[in-house]
VOGU-3710 file (C-alpha; in Angstrom, 3 decimals, decimal comma):
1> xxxxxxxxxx> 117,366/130,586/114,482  118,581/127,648/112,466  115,593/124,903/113,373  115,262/123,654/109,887  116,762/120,352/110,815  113,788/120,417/113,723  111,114/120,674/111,753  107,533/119,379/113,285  105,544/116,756/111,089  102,617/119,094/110,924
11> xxxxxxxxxx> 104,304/121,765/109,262  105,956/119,848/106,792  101,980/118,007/106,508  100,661/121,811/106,305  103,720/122,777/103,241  102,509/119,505/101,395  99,238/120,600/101,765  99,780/123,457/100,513  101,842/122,732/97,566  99,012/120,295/96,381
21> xxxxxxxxx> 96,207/122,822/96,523  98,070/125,293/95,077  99,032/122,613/92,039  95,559/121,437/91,899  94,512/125,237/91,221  97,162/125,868/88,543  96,170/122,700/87,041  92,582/123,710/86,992  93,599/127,206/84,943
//
């Protein structure tokens, strides 16, 4: 299972997403 090279745009979309809420909250604190 080595599809890390395959990666779809969403996902990587849905990590970066994910990383800037998640920076956003620690920011807030």
């Amino acid at each position: 299972m080595r599809r890390d090279i395959q990666v779809p745009e969403q996902a990587v979309a849905l990590i970066i997403r994910r990383n800037a809420l998640t920076d956003d909250c620690d920011n807030s604190l």
